[in-house]
Each structure stands twice: as C-alpha cells, then as structure tokens.
VEXKOLPA-847620 format. One record per atom (N, C-alpha, C): x, y, z. Coordinates in nm, 2 decimals, padded with zeros to 4 digits. Atoms other than C-alpha are relative to their C-alpha. Example, Ala and Ser with C-alpha at 12.3 -4.5 7.8 and 13.67 -1.06 7.14 Angstrom:
REM VEXKOLPA-847620
pt x 00.09 y -00.12 z 00.00
pt x 01.23 y -00.45 z 00.78
pt x 00.09 y 00.12 z 00.00
pt x -00.09 y -00.11 z 00.00
pt x 01.37 y -00.11 z 00.71
pt x -00.08 y 00.11 z 00.08
***
This chain:
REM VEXKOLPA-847620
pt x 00.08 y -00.12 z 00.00
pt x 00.00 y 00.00 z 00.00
pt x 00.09 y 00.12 z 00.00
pt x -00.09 y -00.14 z -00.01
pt x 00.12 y 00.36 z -00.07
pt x -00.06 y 00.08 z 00.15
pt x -00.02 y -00.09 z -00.14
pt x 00.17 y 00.64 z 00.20
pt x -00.18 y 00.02 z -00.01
pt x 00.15 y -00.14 z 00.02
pt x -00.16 y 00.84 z 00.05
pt x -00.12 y -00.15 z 00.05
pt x 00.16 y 00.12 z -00.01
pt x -00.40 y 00.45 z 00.05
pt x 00.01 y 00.00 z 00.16
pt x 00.07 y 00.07 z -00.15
pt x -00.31 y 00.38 z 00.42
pt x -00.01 y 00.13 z 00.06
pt x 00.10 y -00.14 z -00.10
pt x -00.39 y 00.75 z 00.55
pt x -00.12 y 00.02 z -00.08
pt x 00.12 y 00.01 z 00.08
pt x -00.72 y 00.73 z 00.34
pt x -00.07 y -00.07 z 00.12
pt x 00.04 y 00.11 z -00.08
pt x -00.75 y 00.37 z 00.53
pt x -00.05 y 00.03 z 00.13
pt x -00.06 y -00.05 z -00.16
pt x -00.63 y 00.53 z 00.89
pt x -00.15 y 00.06 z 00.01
pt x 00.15 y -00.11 z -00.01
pt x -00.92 y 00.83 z 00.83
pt x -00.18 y -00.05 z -00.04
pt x 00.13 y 00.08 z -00.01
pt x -01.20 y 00.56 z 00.74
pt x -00.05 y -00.07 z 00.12
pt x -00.03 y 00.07 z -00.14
pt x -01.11 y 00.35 z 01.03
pt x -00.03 y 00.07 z 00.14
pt x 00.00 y -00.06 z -00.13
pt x -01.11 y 00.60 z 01.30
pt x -00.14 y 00.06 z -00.05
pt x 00.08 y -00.06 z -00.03
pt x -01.41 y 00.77 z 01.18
pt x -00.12 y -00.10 z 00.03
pt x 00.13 y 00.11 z -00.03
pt x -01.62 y 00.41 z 01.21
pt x 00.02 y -00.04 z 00.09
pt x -00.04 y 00.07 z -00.16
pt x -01.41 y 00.32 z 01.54
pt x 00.07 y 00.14 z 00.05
pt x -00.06 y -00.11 z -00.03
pt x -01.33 y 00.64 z 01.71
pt x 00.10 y -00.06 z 00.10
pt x -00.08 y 00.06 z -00.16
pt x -01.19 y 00.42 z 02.03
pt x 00.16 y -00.01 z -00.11
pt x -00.11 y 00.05 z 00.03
pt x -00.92 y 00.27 z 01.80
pt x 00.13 y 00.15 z -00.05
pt x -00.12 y -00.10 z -00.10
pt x -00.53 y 00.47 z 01.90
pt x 00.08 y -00.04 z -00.18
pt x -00.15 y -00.03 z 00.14
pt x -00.29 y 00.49 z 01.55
pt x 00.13 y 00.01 z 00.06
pt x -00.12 y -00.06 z -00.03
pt x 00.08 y 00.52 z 01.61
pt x 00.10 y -00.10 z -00.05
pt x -00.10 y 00.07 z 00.05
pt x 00.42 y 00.45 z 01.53
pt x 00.10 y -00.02 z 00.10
pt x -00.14 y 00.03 z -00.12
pt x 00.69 y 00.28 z 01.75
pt x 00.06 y -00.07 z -00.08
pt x -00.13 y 00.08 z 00.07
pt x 01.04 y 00.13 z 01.61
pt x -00.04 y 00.00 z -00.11
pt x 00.04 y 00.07 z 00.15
pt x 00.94 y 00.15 z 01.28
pt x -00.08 y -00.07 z -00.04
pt x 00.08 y 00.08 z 00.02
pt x 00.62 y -00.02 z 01.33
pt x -00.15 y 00.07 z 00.03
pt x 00.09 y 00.04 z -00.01
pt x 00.26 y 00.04 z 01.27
pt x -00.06 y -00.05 z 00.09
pt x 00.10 y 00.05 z -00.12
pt x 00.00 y -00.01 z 01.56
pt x -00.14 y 00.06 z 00.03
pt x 00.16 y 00.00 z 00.00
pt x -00.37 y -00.03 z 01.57
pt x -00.09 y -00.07 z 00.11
pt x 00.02 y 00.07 z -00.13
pt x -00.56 y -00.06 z 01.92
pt x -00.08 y 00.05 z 00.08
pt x 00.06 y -00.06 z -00.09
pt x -00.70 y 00.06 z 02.22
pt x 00.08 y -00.03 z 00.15
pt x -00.02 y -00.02 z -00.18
pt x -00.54 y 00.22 z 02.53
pt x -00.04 y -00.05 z 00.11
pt x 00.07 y 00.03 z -00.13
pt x -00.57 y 00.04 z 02.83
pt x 00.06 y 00.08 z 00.12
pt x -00.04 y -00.12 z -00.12
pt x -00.38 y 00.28 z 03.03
pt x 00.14 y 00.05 z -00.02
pt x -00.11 y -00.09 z -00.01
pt x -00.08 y 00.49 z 03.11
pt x 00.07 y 00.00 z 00.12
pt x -00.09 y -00.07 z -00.12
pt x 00.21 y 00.54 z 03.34
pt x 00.08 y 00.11 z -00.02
pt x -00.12 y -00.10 z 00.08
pt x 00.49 y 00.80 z 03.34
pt x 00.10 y 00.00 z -00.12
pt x -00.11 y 00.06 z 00.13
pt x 00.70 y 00.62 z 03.12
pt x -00.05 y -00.08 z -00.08
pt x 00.08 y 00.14 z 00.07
pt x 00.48 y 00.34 z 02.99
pt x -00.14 y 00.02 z -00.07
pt x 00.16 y -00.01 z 00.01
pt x 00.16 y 00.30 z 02.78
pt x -00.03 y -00.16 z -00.06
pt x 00.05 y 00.11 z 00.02
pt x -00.03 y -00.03 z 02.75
pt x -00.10 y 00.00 z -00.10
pt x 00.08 y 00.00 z 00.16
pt x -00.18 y -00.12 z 02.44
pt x -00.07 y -00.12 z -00.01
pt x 00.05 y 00.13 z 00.07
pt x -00.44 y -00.38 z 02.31
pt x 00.07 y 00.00 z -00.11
pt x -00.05 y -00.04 z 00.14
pt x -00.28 y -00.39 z 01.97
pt x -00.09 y -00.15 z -00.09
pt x 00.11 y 00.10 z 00.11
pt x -00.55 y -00.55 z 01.69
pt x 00.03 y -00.02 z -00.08
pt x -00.09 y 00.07 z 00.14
pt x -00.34 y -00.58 z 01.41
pt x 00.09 y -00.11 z 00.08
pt x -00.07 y 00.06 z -00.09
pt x -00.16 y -00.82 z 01.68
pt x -00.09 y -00.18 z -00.03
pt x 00.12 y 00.05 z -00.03
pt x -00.53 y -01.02 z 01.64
pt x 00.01 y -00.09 z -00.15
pt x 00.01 y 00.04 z 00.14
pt x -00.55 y -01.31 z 01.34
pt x -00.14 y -00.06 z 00.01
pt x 00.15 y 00.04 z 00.01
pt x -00.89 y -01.47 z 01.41
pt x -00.06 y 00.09 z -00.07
pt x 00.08 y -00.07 z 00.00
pt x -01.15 y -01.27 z 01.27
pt x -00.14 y 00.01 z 00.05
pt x 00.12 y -00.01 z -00.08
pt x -01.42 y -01.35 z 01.49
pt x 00.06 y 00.08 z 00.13
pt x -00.09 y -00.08 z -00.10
pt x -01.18 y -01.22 z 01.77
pt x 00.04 y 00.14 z -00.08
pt x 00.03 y -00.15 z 00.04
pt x -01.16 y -00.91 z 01.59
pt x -00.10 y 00.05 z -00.03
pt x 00.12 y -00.07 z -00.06
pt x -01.52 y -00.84 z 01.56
pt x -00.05 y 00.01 z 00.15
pt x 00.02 y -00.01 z -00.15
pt x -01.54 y -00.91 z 01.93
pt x 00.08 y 00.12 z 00.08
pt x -00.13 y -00.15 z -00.08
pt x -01.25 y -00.65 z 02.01
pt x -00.10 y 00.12 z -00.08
pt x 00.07 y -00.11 z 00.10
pt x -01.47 y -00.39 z 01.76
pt x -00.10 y 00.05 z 00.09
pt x 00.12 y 00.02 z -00.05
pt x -01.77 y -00.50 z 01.93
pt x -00.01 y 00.05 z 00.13
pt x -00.01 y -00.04 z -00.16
pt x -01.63 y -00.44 z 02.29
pt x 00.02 y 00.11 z 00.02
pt x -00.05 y -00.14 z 00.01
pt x -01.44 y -00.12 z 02.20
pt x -00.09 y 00.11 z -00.02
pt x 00.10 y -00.04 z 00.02
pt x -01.76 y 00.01 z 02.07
pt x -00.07 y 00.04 z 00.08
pt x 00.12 y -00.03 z -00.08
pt x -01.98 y -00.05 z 02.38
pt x 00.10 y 00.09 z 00.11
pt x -00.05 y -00.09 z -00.10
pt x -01.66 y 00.09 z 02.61
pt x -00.01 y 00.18 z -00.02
pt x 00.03 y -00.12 z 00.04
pt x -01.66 y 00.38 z 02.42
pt x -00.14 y 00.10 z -00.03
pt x 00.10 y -00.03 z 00.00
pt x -02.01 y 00.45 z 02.35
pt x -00.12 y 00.00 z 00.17
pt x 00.09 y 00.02 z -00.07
pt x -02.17 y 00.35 z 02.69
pt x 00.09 y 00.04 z 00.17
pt x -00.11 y -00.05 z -00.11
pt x -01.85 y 00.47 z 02.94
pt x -00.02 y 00.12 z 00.00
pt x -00.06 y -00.16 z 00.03
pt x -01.73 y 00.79 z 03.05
pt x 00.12 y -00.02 z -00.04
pt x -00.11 y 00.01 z 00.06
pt x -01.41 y 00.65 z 02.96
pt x 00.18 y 00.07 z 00.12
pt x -00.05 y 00.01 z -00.09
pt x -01.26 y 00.69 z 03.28
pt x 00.08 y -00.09 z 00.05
pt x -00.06 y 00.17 z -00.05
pt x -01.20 y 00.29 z 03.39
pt x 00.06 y -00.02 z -00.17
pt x -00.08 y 00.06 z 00.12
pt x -00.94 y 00.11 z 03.12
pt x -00.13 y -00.09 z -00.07
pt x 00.10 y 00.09 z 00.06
pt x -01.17 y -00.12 z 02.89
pt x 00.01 y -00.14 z 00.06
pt x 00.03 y 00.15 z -00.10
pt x -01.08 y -00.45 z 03.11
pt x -00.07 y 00.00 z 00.10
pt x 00.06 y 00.03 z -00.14
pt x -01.21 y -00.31 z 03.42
pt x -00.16 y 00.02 z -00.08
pt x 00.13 y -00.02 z 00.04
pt x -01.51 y -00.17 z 03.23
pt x -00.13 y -00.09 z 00.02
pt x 00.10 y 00.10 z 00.04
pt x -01.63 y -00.47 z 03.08
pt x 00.06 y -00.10 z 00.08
pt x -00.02 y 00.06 z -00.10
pt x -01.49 y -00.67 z 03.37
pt x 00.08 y -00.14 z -00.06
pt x -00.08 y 00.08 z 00.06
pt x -01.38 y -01.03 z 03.26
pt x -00.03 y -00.05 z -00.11
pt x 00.05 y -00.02 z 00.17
pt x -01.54 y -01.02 z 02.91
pt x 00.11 y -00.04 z -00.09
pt x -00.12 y -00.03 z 00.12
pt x -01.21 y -00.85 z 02.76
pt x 00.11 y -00.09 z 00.08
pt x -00.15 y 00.04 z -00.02
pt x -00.96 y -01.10 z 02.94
pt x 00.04 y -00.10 z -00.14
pt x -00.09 y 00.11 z 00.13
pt x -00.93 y -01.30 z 02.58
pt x 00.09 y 00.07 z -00.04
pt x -00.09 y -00.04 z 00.05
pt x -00.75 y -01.03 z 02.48
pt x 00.12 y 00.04 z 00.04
pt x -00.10 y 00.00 z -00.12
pt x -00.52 y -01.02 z 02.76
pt x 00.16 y -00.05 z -00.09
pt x -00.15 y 00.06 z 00.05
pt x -00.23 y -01.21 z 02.53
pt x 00.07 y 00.13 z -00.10
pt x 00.00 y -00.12 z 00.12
pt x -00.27 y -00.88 z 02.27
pt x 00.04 y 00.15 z 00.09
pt x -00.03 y -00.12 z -00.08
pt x -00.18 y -00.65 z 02.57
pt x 00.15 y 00.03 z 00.01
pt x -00.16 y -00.06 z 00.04
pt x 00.18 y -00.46 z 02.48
pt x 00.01 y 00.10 z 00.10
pt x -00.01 y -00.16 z -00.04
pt x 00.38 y -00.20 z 02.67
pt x 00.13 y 00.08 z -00.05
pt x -00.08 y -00.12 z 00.07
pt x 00.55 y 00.08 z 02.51
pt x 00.06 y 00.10 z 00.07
pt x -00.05 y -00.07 z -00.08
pt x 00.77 y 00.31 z 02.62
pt x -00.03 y 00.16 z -00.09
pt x 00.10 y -00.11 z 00.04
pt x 00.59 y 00.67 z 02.58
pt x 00.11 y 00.09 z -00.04
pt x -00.11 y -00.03 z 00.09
pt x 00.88 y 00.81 z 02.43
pt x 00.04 y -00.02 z -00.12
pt x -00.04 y 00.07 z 00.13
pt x 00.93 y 00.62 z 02.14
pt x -00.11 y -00.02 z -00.07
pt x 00.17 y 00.02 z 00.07
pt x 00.52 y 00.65 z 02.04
pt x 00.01 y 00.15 z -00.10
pt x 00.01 y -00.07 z 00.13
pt x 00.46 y 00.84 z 01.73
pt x -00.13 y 00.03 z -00.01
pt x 00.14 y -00.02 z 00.07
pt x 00.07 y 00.93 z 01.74
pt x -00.04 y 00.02 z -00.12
pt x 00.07 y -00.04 z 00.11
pt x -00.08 y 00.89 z 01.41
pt x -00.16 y 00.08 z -00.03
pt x 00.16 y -00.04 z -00.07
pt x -00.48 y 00.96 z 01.53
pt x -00.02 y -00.10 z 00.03
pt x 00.05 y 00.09 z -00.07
pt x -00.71 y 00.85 z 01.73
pt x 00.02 y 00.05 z 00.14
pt x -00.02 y -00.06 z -00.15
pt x -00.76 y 00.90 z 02.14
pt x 00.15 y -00.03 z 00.06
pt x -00.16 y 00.06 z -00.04
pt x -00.38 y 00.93 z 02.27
pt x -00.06 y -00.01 z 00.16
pt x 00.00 y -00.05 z -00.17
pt x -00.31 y 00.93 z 02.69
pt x -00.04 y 00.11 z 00.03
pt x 00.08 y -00.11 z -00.01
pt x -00.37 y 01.28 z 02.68
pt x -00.11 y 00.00 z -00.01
pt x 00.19 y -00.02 z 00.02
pt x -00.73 y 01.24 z 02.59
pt x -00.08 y -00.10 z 00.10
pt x 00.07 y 00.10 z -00.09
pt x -00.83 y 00.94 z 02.79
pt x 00.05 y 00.04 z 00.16
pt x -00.09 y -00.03 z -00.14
pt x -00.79 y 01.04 z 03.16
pt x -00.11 y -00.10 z 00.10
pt x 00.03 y 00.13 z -00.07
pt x -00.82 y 00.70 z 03.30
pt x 00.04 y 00.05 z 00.13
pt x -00.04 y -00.03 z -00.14
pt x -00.86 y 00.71 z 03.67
pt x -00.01 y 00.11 z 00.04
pt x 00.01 y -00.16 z -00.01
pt x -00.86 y 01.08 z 03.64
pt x 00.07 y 00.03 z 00.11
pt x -00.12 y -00.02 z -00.10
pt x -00.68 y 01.27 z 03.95
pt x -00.02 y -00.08 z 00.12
pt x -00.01 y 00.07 z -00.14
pt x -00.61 y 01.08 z 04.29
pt x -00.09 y 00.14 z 00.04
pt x 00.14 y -00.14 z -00.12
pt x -00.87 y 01.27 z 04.55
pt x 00.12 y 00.01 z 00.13
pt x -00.10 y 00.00 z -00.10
pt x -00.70 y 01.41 z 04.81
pt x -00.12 y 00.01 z 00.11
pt x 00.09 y 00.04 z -00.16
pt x -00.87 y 01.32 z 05.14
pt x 00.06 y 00.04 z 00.08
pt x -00.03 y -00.06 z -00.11
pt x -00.87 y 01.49 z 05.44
pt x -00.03 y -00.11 z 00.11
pt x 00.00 y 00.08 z -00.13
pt x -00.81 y 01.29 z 05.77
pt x -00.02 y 00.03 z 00.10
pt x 00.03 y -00.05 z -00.12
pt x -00.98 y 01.38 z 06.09
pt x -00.02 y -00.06 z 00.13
pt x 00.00 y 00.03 z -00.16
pt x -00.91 y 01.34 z 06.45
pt x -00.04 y 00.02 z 00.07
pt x 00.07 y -00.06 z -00.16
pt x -01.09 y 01.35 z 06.74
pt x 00.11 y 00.01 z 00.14
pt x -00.06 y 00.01 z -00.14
pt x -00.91 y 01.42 z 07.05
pt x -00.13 y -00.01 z 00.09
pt x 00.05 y 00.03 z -00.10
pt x -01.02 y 01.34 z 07.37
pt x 00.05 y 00.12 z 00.12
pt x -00.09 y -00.11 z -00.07
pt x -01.00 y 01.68 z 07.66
pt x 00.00 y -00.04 z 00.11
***
C-alpha cells in the first residue's frame, strides 16, 4: 500500500471506530485501544496483533460499547470486567517516548482514573 491508501485507510477507520489509537513505535505500525498509562509506559491492546477474525469483531464489538456506553474513565478491562480478558495475550507496553501518534484518542485524551482525590483525615481528640 502507498503512504496516501493507508492514510485514506487510517481516516476511514477512526471515523467508524473512534476508540481505535494509530501510532508508530520502532518503525512499526499499531492499531488498538489504550488500556492505560504510566509515566514512562503506555499499555496497548494492539488488533493488528489479532488473526482470528471472529476475535476481531469481538474487540470492535467491545471497544464500541466501552466507548459509547463509558465515560471513559475505567481502562476497557475493568469496564467490561472479565469479558475483555481474551485479549489479555494482545496487551503490549511501550515506552511513551518512542510512540509516534498517528490519530485516534492518545493518553492525553483518555484520563483513566482521572486525579487521585486528596482526602482529608480527621481526628478527634479526647480533653
């Protein structure tokens, strides 16, 4: 495929699966959904990873209802609880330095977990 067919491809794709994450690491192509983020790390479903094709309607299928029926808050494992553990073997992690966003929701957009709450702790004394 030339440069111009697979960003055609990319811009069809994301506009029928918004969930699904584009990018380039090592010289490689990757097609997926974010399951989360650390400082240095980002964990990836990766679906071009995926050769069944009943197992890739079911990742479509899942990604679809996380995305449409979440706030997008919880990663898509905890979401859909033990549903998505088939794809548990398809789960990569990357080092967030070396990620090339093509489109698609990066870390920045997904704020899994959103901020720690800071809680106040209260004492009673005794006079």
């Amino acid at each position: 495929m030339k440069d111009q067919d697979i960003s055609e491809y990319i811009k069809i794709l994301s506009n029928k699966y918004p969930f699904l994450t584009f990018f380039n690491y090592a010289e490689n192509d990757y097609i997926g959904i974010i399951q989360g983020y650390e400082e240095k790390f980002l964990s990836f479903y990766v679906y071009n990873y995926i050769n069944d094709d009943k197992l890739k309607k079911l990742f479509l299928k899942f990604g679809e209802i996380w995305w449409w029926e979440s706030s997008r808050n919880y990663p898509i494992n905890l979401f859909l609880k033990g549903k998505f553990d088939i794809f548990n073997q398809y789960l990569k992690i990357f080092n967030k330095k070396g990620v090339n966003f093509i489109c698609g929701p990066t870390f920045l957009d997904i704020k899994i977990f959103g901020k720690p709450s800071k809680r106040k702790q209260i004492i009673f004394l005794k006079r």
